[in-house]
Each structure stands twice: as C-alpha cells, then as structure tokens.
ChimeraX commands (.cxc) that place a marker at each C-alpha (Angstrom):
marker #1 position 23.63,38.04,16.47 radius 0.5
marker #1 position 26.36,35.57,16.11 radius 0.5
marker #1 position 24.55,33.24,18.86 radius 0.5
marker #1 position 21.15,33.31,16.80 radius 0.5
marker #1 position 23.22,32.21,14.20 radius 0.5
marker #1 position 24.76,28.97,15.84 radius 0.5
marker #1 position 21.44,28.25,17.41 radius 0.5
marker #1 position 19.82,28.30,14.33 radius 0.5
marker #1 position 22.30,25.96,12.98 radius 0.5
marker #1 position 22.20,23.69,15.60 radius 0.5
marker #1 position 18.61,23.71,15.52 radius 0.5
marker #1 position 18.23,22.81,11.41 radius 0.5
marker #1 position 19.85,18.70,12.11 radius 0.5
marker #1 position 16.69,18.49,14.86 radius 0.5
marker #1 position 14.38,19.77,12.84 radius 0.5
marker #1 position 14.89,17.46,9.68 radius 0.5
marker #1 position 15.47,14.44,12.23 radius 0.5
marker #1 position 12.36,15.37,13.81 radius 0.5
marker #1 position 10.77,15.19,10.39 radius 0.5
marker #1 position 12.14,11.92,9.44 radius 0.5
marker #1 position 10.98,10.51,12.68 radius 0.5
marker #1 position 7.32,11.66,12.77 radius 0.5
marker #1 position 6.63,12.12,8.71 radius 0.5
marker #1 position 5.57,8.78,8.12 radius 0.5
marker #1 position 3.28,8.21,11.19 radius 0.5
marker #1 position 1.97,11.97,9.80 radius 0.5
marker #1 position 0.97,10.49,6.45 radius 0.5
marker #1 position -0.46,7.46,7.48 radius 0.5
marker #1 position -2.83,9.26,9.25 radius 0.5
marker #1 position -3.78,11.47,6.97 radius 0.5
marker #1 position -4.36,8.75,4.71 radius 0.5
marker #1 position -6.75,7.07,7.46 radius 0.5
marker #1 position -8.41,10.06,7.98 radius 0.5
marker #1 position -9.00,10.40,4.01 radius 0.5
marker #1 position -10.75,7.41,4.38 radius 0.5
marker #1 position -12.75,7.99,7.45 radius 0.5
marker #1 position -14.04,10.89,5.54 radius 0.5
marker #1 position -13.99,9.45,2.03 radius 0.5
marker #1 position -11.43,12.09,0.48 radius 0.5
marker #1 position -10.68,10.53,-2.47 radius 0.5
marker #1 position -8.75,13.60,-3.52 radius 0.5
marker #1 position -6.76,13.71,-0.04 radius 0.5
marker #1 position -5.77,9.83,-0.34 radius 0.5
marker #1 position -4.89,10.10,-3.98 radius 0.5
marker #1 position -2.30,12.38,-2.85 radius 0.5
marker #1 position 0.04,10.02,-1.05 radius 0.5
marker #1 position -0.26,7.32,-3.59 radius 0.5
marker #1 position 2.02,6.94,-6.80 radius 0.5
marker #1 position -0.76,5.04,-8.80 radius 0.5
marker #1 position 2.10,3.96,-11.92 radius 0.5
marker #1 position 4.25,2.26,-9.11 radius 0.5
marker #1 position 1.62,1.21,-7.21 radius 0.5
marker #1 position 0.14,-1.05,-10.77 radius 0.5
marker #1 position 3.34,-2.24,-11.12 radius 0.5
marker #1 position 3.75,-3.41,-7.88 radius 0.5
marker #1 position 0.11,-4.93,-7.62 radius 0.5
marker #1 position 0.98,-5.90,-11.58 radius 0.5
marker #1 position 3.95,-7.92,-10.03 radius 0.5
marker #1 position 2.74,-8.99,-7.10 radius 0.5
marker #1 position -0.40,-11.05,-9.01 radius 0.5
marker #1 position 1.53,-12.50,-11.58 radius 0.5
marker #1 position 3.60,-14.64,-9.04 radius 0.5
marker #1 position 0.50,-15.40,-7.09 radius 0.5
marker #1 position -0.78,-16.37,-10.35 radius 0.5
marker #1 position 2.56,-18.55,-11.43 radius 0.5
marker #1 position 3.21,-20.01,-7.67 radius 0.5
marker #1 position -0.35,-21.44,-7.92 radius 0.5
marker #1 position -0.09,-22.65,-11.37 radius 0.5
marker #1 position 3.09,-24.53,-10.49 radius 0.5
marker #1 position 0.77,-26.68,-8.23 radius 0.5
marker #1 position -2.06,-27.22,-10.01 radius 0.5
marker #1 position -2.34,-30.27,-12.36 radius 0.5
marker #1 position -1.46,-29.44,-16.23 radius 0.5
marker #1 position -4.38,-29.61,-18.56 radius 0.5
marker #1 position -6.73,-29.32,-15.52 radius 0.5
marker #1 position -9.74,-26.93,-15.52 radius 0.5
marker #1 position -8.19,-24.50,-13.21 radius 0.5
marker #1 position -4.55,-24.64,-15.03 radius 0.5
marker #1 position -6.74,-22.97,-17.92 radius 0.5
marker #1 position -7.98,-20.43,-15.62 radius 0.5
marker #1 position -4.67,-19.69,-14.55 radius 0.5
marker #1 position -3.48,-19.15,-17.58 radius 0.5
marker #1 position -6.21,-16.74,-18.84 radius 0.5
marker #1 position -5.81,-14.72,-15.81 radius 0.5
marker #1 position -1.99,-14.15,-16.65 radius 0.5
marker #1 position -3.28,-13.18,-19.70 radius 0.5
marker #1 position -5.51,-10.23,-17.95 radius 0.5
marker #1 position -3.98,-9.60,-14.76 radius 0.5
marker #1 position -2.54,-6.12,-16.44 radius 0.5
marker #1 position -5.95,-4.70,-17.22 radius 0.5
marker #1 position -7.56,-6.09,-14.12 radius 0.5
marker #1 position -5.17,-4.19,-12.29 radius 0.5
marker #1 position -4.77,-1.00,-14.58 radius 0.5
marker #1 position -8.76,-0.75,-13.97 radius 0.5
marker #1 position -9.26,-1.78,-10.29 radius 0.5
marker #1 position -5.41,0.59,-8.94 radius 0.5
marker #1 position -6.89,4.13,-10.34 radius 0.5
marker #1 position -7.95,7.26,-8.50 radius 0.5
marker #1 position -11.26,6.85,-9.75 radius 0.5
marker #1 position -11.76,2.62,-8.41 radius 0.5
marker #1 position -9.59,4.26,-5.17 radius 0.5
marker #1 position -12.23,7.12,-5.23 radius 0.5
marker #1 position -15.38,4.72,-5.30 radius 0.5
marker #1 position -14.20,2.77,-2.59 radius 0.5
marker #1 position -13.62,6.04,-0.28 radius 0.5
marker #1 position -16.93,6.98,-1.13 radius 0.5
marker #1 position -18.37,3.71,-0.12 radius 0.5
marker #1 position -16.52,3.28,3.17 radius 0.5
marker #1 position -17.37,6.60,4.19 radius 0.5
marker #1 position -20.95,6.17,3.47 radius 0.5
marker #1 position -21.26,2.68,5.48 radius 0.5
marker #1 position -18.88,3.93,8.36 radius 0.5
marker #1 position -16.16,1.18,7.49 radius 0.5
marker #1 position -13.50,-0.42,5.00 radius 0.5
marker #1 position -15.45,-2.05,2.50 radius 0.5
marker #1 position -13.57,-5.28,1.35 radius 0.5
marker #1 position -13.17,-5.08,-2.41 radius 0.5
marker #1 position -11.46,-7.46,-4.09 radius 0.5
marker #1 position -7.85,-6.44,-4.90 radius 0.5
marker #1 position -8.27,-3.71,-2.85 radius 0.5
marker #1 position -7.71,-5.99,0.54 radius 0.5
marker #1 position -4.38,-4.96,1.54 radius 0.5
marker #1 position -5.05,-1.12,1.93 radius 0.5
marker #1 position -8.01,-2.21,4.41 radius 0.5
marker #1 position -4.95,-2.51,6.77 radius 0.5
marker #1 position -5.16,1.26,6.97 radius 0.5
marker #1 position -8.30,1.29,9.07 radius 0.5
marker #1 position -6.29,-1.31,11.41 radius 0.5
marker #1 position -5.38,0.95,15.04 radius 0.5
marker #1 position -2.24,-0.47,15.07 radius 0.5
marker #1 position 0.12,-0.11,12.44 radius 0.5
marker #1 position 3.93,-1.04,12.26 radius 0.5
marker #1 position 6.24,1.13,10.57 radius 0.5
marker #1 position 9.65,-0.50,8.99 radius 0.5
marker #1 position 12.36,1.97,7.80 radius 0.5
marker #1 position 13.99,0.93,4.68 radius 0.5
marker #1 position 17.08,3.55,4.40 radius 0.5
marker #1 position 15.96,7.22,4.67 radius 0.5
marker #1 position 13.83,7.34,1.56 radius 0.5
marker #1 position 11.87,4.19,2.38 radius 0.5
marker #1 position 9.34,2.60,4.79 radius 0.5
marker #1 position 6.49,-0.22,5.05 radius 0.5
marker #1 position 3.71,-0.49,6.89 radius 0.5
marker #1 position 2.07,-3.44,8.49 radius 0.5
marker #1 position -0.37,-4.64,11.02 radius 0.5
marker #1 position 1.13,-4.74,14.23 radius 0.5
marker #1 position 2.47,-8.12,15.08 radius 0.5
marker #1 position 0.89,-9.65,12.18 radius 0.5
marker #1 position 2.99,-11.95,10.64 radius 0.5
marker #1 position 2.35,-13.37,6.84 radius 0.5
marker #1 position 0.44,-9.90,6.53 radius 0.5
marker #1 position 0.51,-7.83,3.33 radius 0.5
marker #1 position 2.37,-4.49,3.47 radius 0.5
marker #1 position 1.96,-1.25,1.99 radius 0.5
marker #1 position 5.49,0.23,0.96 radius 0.5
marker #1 position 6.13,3.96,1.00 radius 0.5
marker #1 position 8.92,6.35,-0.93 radius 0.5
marker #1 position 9.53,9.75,-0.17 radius 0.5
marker #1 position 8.96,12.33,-2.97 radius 0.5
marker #1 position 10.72,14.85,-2.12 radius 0.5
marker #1 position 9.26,16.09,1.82 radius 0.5
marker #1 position 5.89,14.22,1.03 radius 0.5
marker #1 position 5.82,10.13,1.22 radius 0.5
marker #1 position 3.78,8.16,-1.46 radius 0.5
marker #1 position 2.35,4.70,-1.41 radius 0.5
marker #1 position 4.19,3.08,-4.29 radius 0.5
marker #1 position 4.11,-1.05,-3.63 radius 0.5
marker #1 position 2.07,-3.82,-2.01 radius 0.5
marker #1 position 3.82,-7.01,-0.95 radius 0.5
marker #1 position 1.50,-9.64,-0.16 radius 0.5
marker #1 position 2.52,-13.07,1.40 radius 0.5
marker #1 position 2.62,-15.97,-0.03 radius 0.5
marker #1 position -0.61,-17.77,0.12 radius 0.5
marker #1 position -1.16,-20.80,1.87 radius 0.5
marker #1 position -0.48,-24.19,0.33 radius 0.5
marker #1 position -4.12,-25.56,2.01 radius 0.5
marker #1 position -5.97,-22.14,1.52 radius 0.5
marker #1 position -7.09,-22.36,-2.04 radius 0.5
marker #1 position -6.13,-18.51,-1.88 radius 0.5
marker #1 position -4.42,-17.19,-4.94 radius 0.5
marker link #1:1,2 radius 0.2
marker link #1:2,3 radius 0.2
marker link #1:3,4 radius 0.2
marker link #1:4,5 radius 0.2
marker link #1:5,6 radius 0.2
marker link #1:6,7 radius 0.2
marker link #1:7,8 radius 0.2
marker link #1:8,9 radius 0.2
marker link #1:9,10 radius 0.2
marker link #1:10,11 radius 0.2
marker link #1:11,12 radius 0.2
marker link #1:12,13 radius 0.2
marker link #1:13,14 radius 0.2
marker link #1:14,15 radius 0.2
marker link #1:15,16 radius 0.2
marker link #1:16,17 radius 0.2
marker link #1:17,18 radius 0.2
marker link #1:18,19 radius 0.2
marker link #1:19,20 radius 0.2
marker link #1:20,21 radius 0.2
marker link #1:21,22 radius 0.2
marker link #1:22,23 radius 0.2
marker link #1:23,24 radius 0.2
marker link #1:24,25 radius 0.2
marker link #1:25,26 radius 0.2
marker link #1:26,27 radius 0.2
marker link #1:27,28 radius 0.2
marker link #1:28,29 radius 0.2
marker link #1:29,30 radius 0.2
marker link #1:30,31 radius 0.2
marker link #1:31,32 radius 0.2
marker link #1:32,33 radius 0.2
marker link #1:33,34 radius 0.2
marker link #1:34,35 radius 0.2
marker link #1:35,36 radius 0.2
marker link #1:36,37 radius 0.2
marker link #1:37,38 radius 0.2
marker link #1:38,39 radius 0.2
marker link #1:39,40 radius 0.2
marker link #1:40,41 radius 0.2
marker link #1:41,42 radius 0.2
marker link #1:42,43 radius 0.2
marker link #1:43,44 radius 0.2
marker link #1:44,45 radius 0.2
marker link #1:45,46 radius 0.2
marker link #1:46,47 radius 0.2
marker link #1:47,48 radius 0.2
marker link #1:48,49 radius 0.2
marker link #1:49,50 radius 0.2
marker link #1:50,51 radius 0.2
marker link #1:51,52 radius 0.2
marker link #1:52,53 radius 0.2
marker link #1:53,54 radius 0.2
marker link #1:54,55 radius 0.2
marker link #1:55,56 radius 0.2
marker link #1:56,57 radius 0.2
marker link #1:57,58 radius 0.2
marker link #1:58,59 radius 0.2
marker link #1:59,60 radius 0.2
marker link #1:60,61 radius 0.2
marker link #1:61,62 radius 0.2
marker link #1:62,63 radius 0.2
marker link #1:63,64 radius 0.2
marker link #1:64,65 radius 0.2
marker link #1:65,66 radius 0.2
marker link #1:66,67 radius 0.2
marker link #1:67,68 radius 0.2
marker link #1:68,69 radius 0.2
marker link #1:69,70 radius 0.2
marker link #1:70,71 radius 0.2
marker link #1:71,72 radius 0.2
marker link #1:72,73 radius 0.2
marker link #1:73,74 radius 0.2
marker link #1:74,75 radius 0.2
marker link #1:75,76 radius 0.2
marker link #1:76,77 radius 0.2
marker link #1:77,78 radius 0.2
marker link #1:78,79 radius 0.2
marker link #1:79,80 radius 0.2
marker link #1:80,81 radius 0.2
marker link #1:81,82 radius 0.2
marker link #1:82,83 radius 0.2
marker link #1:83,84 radius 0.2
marker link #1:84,85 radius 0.2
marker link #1:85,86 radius 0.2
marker link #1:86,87 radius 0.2
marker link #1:87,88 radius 0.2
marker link #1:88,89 radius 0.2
marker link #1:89,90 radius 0.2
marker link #1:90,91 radius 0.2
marker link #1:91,92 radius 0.2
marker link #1:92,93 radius 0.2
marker link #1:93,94 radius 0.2
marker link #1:94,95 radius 0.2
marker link #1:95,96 radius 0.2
marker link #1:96,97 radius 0.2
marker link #1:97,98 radius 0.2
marker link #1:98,99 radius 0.2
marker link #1:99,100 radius 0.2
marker link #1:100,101 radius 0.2
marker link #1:101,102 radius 0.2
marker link #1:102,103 radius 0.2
marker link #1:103,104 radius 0.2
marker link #1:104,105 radius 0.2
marker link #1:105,106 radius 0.2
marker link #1:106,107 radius 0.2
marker link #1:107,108 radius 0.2
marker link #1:108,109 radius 0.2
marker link #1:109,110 radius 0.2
marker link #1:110,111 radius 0.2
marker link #1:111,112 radius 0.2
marker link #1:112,113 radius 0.2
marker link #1:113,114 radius 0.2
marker link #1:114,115 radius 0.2
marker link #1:115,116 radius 0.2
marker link #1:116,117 radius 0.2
marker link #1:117,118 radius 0.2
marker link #1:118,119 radius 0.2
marker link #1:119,120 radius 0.2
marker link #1:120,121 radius 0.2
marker link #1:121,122 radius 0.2
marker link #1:122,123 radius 0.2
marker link #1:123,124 radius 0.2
marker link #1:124,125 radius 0.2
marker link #1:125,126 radius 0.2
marker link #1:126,127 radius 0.2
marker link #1:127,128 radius 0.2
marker link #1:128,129 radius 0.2
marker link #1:129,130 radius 0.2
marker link #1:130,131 radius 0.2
marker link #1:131,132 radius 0.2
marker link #1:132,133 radius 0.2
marker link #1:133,134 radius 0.2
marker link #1:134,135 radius 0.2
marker link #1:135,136 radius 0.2
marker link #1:136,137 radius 0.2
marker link #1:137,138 radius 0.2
marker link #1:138,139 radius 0.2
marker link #1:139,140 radius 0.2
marker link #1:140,141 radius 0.2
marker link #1:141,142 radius 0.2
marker link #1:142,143 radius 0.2
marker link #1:143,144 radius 0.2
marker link #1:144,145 radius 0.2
marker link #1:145,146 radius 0.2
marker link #1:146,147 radius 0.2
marker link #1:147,148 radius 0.2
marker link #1:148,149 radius 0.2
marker link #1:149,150 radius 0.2
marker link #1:150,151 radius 0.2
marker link #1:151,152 radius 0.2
marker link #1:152,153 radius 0.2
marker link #1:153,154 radius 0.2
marker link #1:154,155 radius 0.2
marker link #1:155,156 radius 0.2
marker link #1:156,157 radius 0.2
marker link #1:157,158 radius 0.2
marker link #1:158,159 radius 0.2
marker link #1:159,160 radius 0.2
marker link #1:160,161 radius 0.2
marker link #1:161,162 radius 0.2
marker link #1:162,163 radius 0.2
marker link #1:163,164 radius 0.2
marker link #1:164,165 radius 0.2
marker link #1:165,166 radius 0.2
marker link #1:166,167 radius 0.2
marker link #1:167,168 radius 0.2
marker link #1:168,169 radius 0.2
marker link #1:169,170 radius 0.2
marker link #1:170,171 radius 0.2
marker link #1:171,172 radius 0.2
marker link #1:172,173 radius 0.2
marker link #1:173,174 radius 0.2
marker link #1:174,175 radius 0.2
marker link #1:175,176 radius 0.2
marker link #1:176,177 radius 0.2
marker link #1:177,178 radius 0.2
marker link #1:178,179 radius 0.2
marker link #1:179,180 radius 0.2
view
C-alpha cells in the first residue's frame, strides 16, 4: 500500500510536465480542426475575444500611427489615417466576435480552405502544417509559422488547464510595401 502511494506521487510531477509539454500542440489542433470542420462553437472556445480586441485594438493603432508618421501632413492619405484612428475600435469590436469568427468558419469549411478576410489574416496561419511554438514562462506561449521571420503571431494564456488565444502581434510593415 505504502509503494502505491510513492508511485503515485512520483507519478503526479510527470503527469503535469507531460501536460505542459503536449497542451499547447493539443489546442492548436483542435483549433485547426475547428476550422477544417467550421466549428465555430469549438474555436470560440480557445479564444478570449475581450483580450483578443484589445490586442488587435492595439496592434492597429500603431500600424495606424507608424504609417502616419511617414506620410506627408495635410496629404490625402494623412486624413485617412486619421479617420481610421478614429474607427479602428469599432472596426475591430465588429470584425474580433464569435459571430465574424463564426462566419468565417463557416465559409472556410464550405470552400475547403482559409478564406482571407481582412483583419482576420493572421489566424490563417492556423491552417499553415507547420507551426512554431514559443514558451513564454509556464502560463504563456506564441505561435508562428515555422521559420517565418517578420510573421504575425498568435499569443496564448492558460486559463486555468485550458489555453486561450488572447493577442496578435503583427510585424511591422514594410517601409516600401504600402501595407498598413
């Protein structure tokens, strides 16, 4: 009985560094396989949608300020600019919901691949077949396309066992691309 005991114990540190290890890999694929099948529901699981707009809600805005730093004052586009800062929020409150998320898995399932919808780009990388995963601490981790450098990443926290897509971080766009 007392050998059960210590086996058990010794047992428990492998078990939750076995879950560590594999936990991640285990939710991005569930997540790709939510979108294979377009399982809005399923996906919408692993995502923290407030932390995600905030992210996406931070992330534009400096696209949005890096680029008007180079563009001409009193220009054409420097008004642009400026009235996209002013909507940025609501563009991404509308287009970083379950519902948006939800007609996008629909879509991609239907047509039997990642649709490319604008502000939606980054997640594509989840239909990439190979993925790099970064551990940030033990609550933490981003994912990227293998090898890809300047690549936007999807960054994951752990809620409690289960991990949750919370932030995007895209690179910084090209000074020749005209991307914003």
């Amino acid at each position: 009985m007392a050998l059960s005991g210590v086996v058990l114990l010794s047992l428990a540190p492998l078990s939750i560094a076995g879950w560590w290890g594999v936990s991640p890999w285990l939710t991005v694929q569930t997540m790709q396989s939510a979108i294979a099948d377009g399982d809005a529901a399923s996906f919408s699981s692993h995502v923290d949608y407030p932390m995600l707009r905030q992210s996406v809600r931070t992330e534009a805005r400096a696209r949005l300020k890096a680029e008007a730093a180079r563009t001409p004052p009193f220009s054409l586009k420097a008004l642009g600019l400026s009235l996209a800062l002013e909507y940025v929020d609501r563009m991404v409150d509308s287009a970083v919901s379950p519902e948006t998320l939800g007609l996008v898995l629909a879509g991609t399932a239907s047509a039997g691949a990642w649709i490319d919808t604008p502000g939606l780009t980054s997640l594509s990388m989840l239909a990439l077949p190979a993925l790099e995963i970064r551990r940030e601490g033990l609550d933490r981790f981003t994912l990227s396309a293998a090898g890809g450098k300047d690549a936007p990443e999807l960054l994951f926290r752990r809620d409690g066992l289960q991990w949750r897509l919370s932030g995007v971080h895209l690179p910084p766009p090209s000074a020749d691309s005209g991307e914003i």
